[in-house]
N, C-alpha and C positions, 0 to 999 in steps of 0.2 A: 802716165799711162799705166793702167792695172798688169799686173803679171800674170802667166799664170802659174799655178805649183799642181803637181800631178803628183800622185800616189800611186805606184803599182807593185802587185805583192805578185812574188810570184812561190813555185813550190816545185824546186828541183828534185829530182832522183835523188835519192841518197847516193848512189856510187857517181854525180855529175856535179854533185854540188859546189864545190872548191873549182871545179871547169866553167860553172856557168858564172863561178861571180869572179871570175879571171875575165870571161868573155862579154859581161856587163860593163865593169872598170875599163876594157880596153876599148869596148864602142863609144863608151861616155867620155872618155879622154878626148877624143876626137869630133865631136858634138859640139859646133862654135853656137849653134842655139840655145843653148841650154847653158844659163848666166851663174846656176849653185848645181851641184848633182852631190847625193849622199845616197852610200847603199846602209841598210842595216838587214842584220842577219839573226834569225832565230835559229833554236835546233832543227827545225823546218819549213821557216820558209825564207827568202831574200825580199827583201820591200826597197824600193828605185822610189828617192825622193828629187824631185827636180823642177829648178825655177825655168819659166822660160819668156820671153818676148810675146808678145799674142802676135806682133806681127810674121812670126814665122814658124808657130804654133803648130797649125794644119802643117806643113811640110815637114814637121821634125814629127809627128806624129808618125804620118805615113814611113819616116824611113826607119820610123821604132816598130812598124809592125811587120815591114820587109826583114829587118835583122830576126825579129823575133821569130819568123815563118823558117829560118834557118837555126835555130833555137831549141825549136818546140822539141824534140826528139830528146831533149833533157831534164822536161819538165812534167810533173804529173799533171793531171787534169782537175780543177777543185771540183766540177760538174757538170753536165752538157751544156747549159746556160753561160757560164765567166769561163770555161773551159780552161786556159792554159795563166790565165792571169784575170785580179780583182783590180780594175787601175777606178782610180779616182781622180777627175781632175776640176780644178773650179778658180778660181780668183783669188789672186794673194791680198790679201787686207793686213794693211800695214798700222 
């Protein structure tokens, strides 16, 4: 069974930043969906690398965008379209 891996960038507040990837590591700890999780960090933004199951895909989804909806208040906006995060997710090919 394919995996799947999701890309999401995100672009904290300069004074949240070191909070928001405190508060990323400690939702991802917790996350039994999600089979590899890697953060990497620019001078500006956090990028959320992460393998997952497709079987429990859609519900780890939805509870990535409930954490995030408590989140946003630290994150700039890229622009009214991807708004608060650029996620990309597709099929792991091995």
């Amino acid at each position: 069974m394919t995996k799947k891996l999701s890309i999401v960038r995100f672009k904290p507040k300069p004074e949240h930043f070191d909070e928001f990837i405190a508060a990323i590591k400690e939702r991802n700890n917790g996350d039994t969906a999600m089979t590899e999780f890697k953060l990497m960090k620019t001078a500006t933004e956090v990028v959320a690398i992460g393998v997952r199951d497709p079987s429990v895909f859609d519900e780890s989804v939805q509870s990535g965008v409930e954490w995030l909806d408590q989140h946003r208040h630290m994150l700039q906006e890229y622009d009214p379209i991807n708004r608060h995060t650029i996620p990309m997710t597709g099929d792991l090919v091995k």
